[in-house]
BATOR-153200 format. One record per residue (C-alpha): z, y, x; residue in three letters. Coordinates in nm, 2 decimals. Each point is the difference from the previous one (the first is absolute). Layout:
N
+--------+--------+--------+-----+
!     c3 !     c2 !     c1 !   r !
+--------+--------+--------+-----+
!      Z !      Y !      X ! ALA !
...
+--------+--------+--------+-----+
***
This chain:
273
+--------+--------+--------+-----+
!     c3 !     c2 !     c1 !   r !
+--------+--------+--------+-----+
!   9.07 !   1.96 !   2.26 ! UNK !
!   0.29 !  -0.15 !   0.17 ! UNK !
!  -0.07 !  -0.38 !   0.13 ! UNK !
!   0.22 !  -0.29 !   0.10 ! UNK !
!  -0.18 !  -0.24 !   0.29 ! UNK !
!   0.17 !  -0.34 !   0.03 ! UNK !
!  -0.13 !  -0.28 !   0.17 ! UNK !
!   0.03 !  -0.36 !  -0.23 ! UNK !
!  -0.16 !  -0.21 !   0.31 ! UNK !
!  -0.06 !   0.05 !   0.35 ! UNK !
!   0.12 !   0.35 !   0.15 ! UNK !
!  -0.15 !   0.32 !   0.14 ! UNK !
!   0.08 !   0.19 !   0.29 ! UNK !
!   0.16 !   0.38 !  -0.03 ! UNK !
!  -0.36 !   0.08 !   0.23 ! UNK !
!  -0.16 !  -0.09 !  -0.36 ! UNK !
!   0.28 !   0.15 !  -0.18 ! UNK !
!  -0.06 !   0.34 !   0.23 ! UNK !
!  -0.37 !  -0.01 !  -0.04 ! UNK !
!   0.00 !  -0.02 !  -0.41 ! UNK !
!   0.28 !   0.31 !   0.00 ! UNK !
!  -0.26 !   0.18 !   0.24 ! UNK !
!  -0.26 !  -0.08 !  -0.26 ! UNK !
!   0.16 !   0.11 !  -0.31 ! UNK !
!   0.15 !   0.34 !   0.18 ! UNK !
!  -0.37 !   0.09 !   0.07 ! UNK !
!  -0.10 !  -0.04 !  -0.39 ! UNK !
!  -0.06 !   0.33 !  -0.19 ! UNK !
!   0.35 !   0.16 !  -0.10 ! UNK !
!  -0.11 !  -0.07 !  -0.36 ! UNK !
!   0.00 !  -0.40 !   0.03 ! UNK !
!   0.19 !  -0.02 !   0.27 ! UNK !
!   0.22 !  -0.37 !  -0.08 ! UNK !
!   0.35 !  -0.02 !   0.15 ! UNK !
!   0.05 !  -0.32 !   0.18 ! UNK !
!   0.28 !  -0.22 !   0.01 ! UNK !
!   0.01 !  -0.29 !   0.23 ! UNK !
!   0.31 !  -0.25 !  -0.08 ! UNK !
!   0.13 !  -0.09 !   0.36 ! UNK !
!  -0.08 !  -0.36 !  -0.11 ! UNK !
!  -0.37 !   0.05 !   0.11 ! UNK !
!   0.11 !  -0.07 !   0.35 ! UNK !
!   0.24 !  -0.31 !  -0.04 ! UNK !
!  -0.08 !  -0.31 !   0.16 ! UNK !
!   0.08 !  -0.32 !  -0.12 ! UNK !
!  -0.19 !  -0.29 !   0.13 ! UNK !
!  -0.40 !   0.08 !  -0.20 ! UNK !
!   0.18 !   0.23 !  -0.22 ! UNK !
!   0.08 !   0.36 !   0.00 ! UNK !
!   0.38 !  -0.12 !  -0.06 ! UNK !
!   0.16 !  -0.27 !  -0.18 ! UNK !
!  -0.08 !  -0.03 !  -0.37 ! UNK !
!   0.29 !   0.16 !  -0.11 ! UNK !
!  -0.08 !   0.27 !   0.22 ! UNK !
!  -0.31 !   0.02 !  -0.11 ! UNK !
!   0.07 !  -0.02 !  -0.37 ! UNK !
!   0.28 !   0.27 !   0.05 ! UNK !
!  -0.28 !   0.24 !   0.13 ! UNK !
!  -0.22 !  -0.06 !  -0.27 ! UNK !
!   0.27 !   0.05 !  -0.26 ! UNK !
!   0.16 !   0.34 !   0.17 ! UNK !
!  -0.38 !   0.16 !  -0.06 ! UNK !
!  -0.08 !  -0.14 !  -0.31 ! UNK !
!   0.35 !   0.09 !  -0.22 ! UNK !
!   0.02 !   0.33 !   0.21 ! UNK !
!  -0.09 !   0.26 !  -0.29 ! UNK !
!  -0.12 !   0.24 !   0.28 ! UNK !
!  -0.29 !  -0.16 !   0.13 ! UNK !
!  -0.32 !   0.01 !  -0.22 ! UNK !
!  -0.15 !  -0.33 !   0.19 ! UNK !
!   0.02 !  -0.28 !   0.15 ! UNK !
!  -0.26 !  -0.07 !   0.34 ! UNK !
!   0.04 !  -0.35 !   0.17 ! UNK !
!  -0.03 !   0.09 !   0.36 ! UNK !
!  -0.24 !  -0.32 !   0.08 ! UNK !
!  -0.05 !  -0.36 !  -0.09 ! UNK !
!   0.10 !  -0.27 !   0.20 ! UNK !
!   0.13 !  -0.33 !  -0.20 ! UNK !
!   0.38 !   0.10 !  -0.16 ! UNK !
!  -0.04 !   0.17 !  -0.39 ! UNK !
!  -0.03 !  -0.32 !  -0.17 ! UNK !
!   0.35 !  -0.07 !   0.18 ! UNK !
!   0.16 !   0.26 !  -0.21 ! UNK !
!  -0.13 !   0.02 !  -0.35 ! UNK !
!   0.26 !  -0.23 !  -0.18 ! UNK !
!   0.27 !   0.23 !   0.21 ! UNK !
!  -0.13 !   0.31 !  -0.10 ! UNK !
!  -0.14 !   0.01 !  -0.38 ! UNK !
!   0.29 !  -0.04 !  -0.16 ! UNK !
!   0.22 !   0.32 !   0.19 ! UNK !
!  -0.27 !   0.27 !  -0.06 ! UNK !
!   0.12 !   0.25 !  -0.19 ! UNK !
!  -0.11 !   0.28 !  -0.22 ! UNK !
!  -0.15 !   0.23 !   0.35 ! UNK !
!  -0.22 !  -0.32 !   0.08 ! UNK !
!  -0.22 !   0.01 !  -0.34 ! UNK !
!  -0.09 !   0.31 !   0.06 ! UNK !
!  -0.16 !  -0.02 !   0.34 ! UNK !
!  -0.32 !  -0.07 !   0.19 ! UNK !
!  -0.03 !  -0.30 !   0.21 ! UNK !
!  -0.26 !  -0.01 !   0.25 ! UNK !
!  -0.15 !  -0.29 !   0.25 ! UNK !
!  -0.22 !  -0.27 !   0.08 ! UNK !
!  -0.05 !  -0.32 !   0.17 ! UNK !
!   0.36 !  -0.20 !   0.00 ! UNK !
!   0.17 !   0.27 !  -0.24 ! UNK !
!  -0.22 !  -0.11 !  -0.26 ! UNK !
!   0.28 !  -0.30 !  -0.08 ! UNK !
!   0.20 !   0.28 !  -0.06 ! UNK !
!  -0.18 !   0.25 !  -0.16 ! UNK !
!  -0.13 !  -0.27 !  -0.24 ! UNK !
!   0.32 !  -0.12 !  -0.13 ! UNK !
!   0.09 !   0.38 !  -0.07 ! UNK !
!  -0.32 !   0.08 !  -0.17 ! UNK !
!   0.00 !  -0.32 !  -0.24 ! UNK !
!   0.43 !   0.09 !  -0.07 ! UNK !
!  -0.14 !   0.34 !  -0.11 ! UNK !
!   0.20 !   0.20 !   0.28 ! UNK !
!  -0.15 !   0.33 !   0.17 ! UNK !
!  -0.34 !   0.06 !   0.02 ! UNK !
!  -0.16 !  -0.25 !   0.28 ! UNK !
!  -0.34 !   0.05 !   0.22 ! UNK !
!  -0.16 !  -0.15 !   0.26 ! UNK !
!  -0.05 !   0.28 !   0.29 ! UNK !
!  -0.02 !   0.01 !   0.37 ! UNK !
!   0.35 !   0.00 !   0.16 ! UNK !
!   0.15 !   0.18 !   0.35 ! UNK !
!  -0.04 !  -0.35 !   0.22 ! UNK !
!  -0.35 !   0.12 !  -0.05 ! UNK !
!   0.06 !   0.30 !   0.28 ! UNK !
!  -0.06 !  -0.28 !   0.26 ! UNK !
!  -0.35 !  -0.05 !  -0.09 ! UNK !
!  -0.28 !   0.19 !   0.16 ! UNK !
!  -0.11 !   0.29 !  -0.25 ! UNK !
!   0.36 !  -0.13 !  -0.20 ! UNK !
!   0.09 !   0.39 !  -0.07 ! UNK !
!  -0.26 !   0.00 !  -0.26 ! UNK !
!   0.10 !  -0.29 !  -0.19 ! UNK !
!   0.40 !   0.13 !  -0.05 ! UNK !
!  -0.12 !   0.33 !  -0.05 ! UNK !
!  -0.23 !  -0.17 !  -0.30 ! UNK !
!   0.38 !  -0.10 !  -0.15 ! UNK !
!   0.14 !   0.35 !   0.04 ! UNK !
!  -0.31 !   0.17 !  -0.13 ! UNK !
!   0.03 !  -0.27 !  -0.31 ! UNK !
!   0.35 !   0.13 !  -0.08 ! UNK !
!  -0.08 !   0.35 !   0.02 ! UNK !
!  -0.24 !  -0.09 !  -0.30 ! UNK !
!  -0.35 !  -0.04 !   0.23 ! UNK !
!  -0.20 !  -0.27 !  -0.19 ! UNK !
!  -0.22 !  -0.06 !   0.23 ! UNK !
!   0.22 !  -0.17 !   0.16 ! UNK !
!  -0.09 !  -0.27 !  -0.28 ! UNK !
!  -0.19 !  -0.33 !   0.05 ! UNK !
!  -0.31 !   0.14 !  -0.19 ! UNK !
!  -0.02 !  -0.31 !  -0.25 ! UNK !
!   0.32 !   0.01 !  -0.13 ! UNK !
!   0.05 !   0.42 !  -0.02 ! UNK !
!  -0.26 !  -0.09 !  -0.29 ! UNK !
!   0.14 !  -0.30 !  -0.14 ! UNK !
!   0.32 !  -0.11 !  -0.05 ! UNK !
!   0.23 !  -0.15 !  -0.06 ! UNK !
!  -0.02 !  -0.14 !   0.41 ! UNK !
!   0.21 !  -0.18 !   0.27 ! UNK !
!  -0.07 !  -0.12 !   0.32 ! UNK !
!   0.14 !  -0.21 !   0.21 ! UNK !
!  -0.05 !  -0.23 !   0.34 ! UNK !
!  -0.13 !  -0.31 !  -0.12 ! UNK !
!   0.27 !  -0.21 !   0.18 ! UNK !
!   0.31 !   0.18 !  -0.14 ! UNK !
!  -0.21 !   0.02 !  -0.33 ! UNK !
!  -0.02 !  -0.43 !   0.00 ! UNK !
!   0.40 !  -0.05 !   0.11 ! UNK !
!   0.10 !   0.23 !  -0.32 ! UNK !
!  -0.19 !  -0.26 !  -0.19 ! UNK !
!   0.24 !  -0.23 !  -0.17 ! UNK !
!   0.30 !   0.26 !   0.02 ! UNK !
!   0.18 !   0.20 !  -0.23 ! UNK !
!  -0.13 !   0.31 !   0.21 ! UNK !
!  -0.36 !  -0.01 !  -0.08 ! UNK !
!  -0.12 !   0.29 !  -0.20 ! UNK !
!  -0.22 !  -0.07 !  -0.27 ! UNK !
!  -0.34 !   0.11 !   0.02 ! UNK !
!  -0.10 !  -0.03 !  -0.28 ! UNK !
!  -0.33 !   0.23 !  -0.05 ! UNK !
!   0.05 !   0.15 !   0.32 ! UNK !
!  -0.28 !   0.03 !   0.30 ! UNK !
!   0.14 !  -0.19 !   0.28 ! UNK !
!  -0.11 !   0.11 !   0.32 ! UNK !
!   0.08 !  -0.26 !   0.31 ! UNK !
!   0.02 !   0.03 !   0.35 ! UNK !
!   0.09 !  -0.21 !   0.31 ! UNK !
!   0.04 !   0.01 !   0.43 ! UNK !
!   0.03 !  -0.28 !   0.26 ! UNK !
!  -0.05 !  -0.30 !  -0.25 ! UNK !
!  -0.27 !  -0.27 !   0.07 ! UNK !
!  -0.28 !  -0.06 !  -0.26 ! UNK !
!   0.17 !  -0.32 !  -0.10 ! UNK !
!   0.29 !   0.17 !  -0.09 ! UNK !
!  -0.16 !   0.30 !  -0.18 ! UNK !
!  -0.18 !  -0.21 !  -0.20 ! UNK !
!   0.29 !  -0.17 !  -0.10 ! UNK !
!   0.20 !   0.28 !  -0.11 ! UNK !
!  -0.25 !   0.12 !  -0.25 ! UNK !
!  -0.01 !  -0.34 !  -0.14 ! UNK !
!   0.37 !   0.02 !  -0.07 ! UNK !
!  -0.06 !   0.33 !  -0.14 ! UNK !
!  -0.27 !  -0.03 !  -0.24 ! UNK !
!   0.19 !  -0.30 !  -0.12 ! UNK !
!   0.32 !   0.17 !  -0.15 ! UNK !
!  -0.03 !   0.11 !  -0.35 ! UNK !
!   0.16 !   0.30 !   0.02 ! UNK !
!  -0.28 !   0.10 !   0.26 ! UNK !
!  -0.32 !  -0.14 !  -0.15 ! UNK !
!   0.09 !   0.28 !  -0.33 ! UNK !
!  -0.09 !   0.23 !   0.28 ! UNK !
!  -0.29 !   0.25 !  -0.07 ! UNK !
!  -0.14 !  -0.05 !   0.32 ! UNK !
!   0.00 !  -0.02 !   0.39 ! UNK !
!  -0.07 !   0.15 !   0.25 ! UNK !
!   0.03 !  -0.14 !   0.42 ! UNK !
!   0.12 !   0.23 !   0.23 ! UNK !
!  -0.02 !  -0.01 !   0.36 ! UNK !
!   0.00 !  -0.36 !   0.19 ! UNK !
!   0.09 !   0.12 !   0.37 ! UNK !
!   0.06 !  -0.20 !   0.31 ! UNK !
!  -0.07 !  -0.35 !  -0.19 ! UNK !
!   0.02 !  -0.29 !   0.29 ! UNK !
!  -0.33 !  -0.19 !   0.05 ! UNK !
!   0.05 !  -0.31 !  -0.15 ! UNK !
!  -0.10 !  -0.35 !   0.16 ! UNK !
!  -0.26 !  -0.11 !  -0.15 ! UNK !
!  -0.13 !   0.32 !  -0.14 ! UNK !
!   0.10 !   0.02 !  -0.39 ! UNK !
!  -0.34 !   0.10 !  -0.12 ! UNK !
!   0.10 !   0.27 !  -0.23 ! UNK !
!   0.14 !   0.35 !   0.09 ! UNK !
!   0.29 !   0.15 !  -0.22 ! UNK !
!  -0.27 !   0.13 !  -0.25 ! UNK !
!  -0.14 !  -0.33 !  -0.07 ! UNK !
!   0.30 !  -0.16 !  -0.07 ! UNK !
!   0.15 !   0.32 !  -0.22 ! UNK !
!  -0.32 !  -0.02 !  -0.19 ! UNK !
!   0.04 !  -0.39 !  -0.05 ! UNK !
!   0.35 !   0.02 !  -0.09 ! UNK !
!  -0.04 !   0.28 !  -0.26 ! UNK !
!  -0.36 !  -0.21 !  -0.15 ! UNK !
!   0.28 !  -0.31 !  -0.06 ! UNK !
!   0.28 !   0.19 !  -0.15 ! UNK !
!  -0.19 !   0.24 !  -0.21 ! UNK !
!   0.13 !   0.30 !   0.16 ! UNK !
!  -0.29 !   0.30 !   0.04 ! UNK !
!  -0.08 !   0.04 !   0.34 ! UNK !
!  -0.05 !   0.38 !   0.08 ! UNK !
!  -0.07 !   0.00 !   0.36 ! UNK !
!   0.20 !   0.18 !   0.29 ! UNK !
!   0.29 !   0.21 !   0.00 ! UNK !
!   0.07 !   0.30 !   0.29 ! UNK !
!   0.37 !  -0.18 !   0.08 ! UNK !
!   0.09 !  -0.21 !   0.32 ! UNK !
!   0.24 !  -0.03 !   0.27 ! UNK !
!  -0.20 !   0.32 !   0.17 ! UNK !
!   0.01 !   0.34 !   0.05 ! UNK !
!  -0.27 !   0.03 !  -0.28 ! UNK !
!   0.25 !  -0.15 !  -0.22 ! UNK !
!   0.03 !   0.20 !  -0.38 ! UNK !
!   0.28 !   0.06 !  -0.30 ! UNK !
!  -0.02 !  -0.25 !  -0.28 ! UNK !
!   0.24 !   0.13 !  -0.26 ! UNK !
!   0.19 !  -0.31 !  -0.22 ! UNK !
!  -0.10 !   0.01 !  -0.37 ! UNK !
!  -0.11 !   0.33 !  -0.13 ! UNK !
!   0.21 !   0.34 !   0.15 ! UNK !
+--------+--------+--------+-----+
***
């Protein structure tokens, strides 16, 4: 398995980039992955990890490259939404028949290639991750996922499919694009960090409200970390207001999903693959 990292957001430092090489030379000879991290990982261009058409240029050098079996955003960080109008239309051939892998901000991204039908897409814990306390676990979930370990699977959705997953704020800004997947019949599982209850609550309002999303077969709410307290108190946690929201909309409610912006954090495969 040879993979491409390339950062659509905020950067990485080589220290990251040197720790994931460490990690993946330590694997078994037998899944051993051979990783190739584009020098734009460690540009700097005001927030970004380079300017946009840095940025794009990365993205598109891994995804037409007919060498590389995959794809791995090297962390979040707002930027992929930046590039999707650039980049669709100038993948080639090579970039249908990869795997795309990330979370968090990626999922602009990774949604407009899953609902144009390009590569195969999932929602899997990414090297930034390295920086967190017990982090090796979570990236070595990714590499074990694409040597073929499924339990490296969100358990709901390695039993029923088809699935995506997404953070619920990049999930609500796709909504009203061209870039947002349909869902149709699919479990959606949703999952959010640093965002008051106000705001939460108002995302999966948005949400539930699209057409597209309420032909969903269900959802499922992932992790809500660091939420900020809100003054006054807003009454309701993230559960309350999922289950309100899904009552409304007529969208199944089926409880919590194992994803979030932590080291527990598992592999939600797009559609059915």
């Amino acid at each position: 398995m040879k993979i491409g990292v390339v950062a659509p957001g905020r950067p990485i430092t080589p220290e990251i980039a040197r720790t994931l090489q460490a990690l993946a030379e330590g694997m078994a000879a037998a899944r051993r992955p051979e990783i190739h991290v584009h020098p734009q990982c460690f540009l700097s261009s005001g927030h970004f990890a380079g300017d946009d058409a840095a940025r794009a240029g990365a993205f598109l050098d891994a995804a037409n490259d007919p060498g590389l079996d995959a794809v791995w955003f090297a962390r979040g960080g707002y930027g992929s939404f930046r590039l999707v109008e650039a980049v669709l239309p100038r993948l080639g051939a090579a970039a249908k028949n990869k795997i795309y892998l990330g979370y968090s901000d990626a999922g602009a991204l990774m949604g407009a290639l899953y609902g144009a039908g390009i590569g195969r897409v999932a929602h899997a814990p990414m090297p930034v991750d390295l920086i967190r306390p017990g982090g090796e676990a979570a990236v070595r979930r990714t590499l074990d996922f694409l040597a073929g370990d499924a339990t490296a699977l969100e358990p709901a959705t390695a039993r029923r499919a088809p699935a995506a997953a997404f953070n619920l704020t990049i999930l609500a800004h796709l909504a009203g694009t061209p870039y947002l997947p349909d869902l149709t019949g699919h479990l959606l599982l949703l999952e959010e960090v640093s965002e008051p209850m106000y705001r939460i609550d108002r995302a999966l309002g948005q949400i539930v409200s699209v057409p597209a999303i309420r032909r969903a077969a269900g959802l499922m709410l992932g992790r809500c970390s660091d939420i900020p307290a809100n003054d006054p108190d807003f009454g309701r946690d993230e559960d309350a207001v999922a289950r309100d929201w899904c009552a409304r909309s007529g969208i199944p409610y089926l409880g919590r999903a194992d994803i979030g912006h932590d080291v527990g954090n598992k592999v939600v495969r797009f559609g059915d693959w």
